[in-house]
N, C-alpha and C positions, 0 to 999 in steps of 0.2 A: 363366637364373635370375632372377625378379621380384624387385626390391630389398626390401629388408625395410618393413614398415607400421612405424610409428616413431608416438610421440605425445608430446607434453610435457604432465607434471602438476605444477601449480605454474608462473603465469607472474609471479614477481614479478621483481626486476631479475635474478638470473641465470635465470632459466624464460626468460624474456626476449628472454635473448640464446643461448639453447640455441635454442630455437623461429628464428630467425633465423638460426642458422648451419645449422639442418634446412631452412629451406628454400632455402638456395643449394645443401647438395645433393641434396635435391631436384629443385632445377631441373638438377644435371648428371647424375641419374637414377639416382644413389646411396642415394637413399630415396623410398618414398610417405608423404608426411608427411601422415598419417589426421587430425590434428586436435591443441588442445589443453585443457586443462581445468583449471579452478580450483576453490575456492570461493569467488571470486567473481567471478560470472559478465559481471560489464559489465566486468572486468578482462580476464578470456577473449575477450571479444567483440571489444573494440580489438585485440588482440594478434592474432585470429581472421582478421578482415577489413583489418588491415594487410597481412595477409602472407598473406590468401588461403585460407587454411585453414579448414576445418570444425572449430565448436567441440564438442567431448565436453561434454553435458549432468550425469553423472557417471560416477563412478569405473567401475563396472560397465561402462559404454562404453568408455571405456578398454582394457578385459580384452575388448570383445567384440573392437574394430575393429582392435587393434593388436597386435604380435607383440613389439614393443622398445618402452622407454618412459624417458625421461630426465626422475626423478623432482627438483624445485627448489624441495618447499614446505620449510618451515624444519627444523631438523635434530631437534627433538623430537618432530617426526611422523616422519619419515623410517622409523622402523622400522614402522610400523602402514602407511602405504602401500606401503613397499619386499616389504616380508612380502607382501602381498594381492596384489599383482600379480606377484611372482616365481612365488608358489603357485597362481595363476592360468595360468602357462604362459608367462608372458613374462619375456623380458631385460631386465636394469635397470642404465640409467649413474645413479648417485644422487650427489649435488654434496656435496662432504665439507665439515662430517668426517662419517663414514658412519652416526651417530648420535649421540645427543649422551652415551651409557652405553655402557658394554663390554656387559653383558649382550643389548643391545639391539643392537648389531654382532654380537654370535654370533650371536643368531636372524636376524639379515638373511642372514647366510654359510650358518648351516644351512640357511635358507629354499631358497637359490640351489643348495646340493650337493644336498641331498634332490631339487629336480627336473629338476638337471644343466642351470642356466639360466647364462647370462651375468650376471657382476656385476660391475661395473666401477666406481670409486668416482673422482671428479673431481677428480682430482689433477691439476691443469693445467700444472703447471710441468715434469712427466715430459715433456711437448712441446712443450718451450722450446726452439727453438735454439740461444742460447748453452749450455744445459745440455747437450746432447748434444755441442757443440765440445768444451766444454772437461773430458769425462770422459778420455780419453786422455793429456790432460796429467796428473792424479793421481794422485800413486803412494800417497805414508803422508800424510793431512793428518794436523799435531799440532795446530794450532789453527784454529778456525774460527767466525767471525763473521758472521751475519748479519743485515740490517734489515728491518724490514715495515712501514710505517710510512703513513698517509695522514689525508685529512681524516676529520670523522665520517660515515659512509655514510647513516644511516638504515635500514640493512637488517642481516639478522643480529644483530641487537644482545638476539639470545634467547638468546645465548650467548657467551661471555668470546671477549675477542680471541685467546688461546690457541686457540681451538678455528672461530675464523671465519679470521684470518689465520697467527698461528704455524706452524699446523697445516702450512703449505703449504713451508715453511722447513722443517718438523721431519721429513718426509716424503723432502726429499734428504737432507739433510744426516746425517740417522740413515745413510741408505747410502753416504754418502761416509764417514764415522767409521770404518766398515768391524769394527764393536765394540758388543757387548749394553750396555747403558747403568749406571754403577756407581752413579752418584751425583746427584741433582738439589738445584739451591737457586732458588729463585724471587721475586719480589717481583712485586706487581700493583694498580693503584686502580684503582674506579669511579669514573670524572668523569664523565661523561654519560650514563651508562645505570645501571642495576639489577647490571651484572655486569664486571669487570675489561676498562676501555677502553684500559690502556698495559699493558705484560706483560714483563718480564726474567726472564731465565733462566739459570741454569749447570750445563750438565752433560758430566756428566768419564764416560769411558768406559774398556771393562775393559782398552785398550789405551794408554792415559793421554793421548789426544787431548781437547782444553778445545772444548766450544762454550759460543759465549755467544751468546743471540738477545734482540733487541729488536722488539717488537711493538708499536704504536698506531695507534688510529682517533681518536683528536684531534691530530693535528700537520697544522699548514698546508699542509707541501708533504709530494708524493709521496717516497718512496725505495723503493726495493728493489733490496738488495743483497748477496752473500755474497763473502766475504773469506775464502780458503785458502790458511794459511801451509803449509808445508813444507819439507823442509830444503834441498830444491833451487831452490825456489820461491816466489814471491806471487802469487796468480791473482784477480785483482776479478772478478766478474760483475755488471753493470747488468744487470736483468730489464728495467728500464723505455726503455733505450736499444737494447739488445740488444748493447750491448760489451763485450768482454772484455779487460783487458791482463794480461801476464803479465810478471814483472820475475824475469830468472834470474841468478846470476852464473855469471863465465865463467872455468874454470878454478879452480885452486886459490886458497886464500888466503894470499897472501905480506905477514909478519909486516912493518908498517910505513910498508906499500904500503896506495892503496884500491883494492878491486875494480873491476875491470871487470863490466860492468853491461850485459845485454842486455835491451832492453824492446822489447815486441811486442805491437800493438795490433790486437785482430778487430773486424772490422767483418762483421755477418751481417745477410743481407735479412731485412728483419721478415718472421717469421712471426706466422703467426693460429692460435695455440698450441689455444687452444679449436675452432676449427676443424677442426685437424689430431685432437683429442681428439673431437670427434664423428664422426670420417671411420671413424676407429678404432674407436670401440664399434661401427660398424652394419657393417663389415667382420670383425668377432667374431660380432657376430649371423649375418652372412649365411655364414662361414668355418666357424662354431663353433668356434673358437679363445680362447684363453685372453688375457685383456687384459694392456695395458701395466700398469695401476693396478689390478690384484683386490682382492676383499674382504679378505683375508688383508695387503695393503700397508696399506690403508684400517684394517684392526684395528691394527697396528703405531703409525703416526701415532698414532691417535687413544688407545692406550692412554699414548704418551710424553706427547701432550697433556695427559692426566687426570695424568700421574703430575707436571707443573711445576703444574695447575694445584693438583694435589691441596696442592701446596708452597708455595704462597701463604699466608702467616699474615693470618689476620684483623686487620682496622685496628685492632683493642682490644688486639690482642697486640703491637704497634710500640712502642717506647721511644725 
């Protein structure tokens, strides 16, 4: 069987680095990486003849040469090109969140069921290592905390950090909760851009588990991290380290006594999470199988997203 024709549209910094992990497999004959394509084309051209690839002139090229396509241009187009190339005949990985409207995620999902196409939405933390260690250890989280936190990128900034970073937090953690969501409280400012650059969050679910998320693209240094209490347990996950420890007690609690205390630290080979996420969509493609990250996971996130950001009160309504 010929590995699937693959193309990337959209090479700004994540097109990027999608185009760059297509052509490692590529080269281990996992894909024919057809080309990729922008609008703008000495953008396409560097990224073209870095890595060897023929560049797609436009979109229409796209739909002629290629069969999959992992679409990267900004998330307010996402449904206009997502639409036209799935209706086109091709499979689509599209880099979340899967549009920047609900209405505009349905038609991406009806687009993909109408002609029984692969959709896959880039969710890259589903192929995290530590996150797959540490599901096993989880029984009931009651509370759960998590950070997202980095300098200002210069990218994405066409839409709220809720929806460029939360997004990717709100995505597990909605599944960890293991609970329809009852209640949201929000707080959010624009510092650097036109749309909320720090993002906090509270939402309580219909089984009385607390998440609280923190989101920012202006803090100095990186973080990302989630934090699940339970009654048996503390479980940190470092995304950026890829450690997990886990702090249990041992045995009962004896009144006037301290516990004893077992702490157990993973240490996991870095994986190349996004790697392992484009191995997977062109193994869908090529399997016809159903992805880790579907449109319908992709609708979920992004509808919780809308509903913290929906809950942000405007700077004039603050006291």
């Amino acid at each position: 069987m010929s590995p699937p024709r693959v193309a990337v549209v959209g090479v700004g910094s994540m097109g990027r680095l999608h185009a760059e992990k297509l052509a490692e497999l590529a080269a281990e004959g996992r894909a024919d990486f057809v080309g990729v394509y922008d609008l703008d084309p000495a953008r396409a051209r560097e990224v073209g003849q870095r890595l060897g690839v023929p560049v797609l002139d436009e979109l229409e090229a796209v739909m002629r040469e290629a069969q999959a396509a992992c679409v990267a241009v900004p998330t307010v187009d996402h449904v206009r090109v997502a639409c036209a190339l799935l209706r086109s005949g091709l499979d689509v990985l599209v880099e979340k969140p899967l549009a920047a409207r609900r209405d505009d995620a349905h038609e991406i999902i009806e687009a993909a069921r109408g002609g029984e196409r692969v959709l896959q939405v880039g969710h890259i933390e589903r192929f995290s290592s530590a996150l797959r260690a540490v599901r096993p250890i989880l029984t009931r989280p009651r509370f759960i905390e998590a950070h997202r936190i980095g300098p200002y990128p210069g990218r994405a900034t066409d839409v709220s950090v809720v929806l460029d970073l939360m997004i990717h937090d709100l995505d597990i953690v909605a599944e960890l909760a293991g609970a329809e969501v009852e209640r949201v409280e929000a707080i959010g400012v624009a510092v650097l851009s036109t749309t909320e650059d720090i993002a906090n969050a509270r939402v309580r679910f219909t089984n009385g588990c607390i998440l609280n998320l923190t989101a920012s693209r202006v803090s100095v240094e990186p973080l990302r991290k989630i934090r699940v209490f339970q009654s048996d347990a503390y479980i940190s996950i470092d995304f950026l380290s890829n450690k997990i420890s886990v702090i249990r007690r041992e045995g009962a609690v004896t009144p006037g006594e301290s516990p004893k205390i077992q702490v157990e630290n993973l240490e996991l080979d870095a994986a190349d999470a996004l790697l392992a996420q484009d191995r997977a969509f062109l193994e869908c493609v090529r399997d016809r199988t159903s992805p880790q990250a579907s449109g319908e996971d992709g609708y979920r996130a992004l509808d919780l997203a809308l509903r913290i950001q929906e809950s942000i009160p405007p700077l004039e309504e603050l006291r």
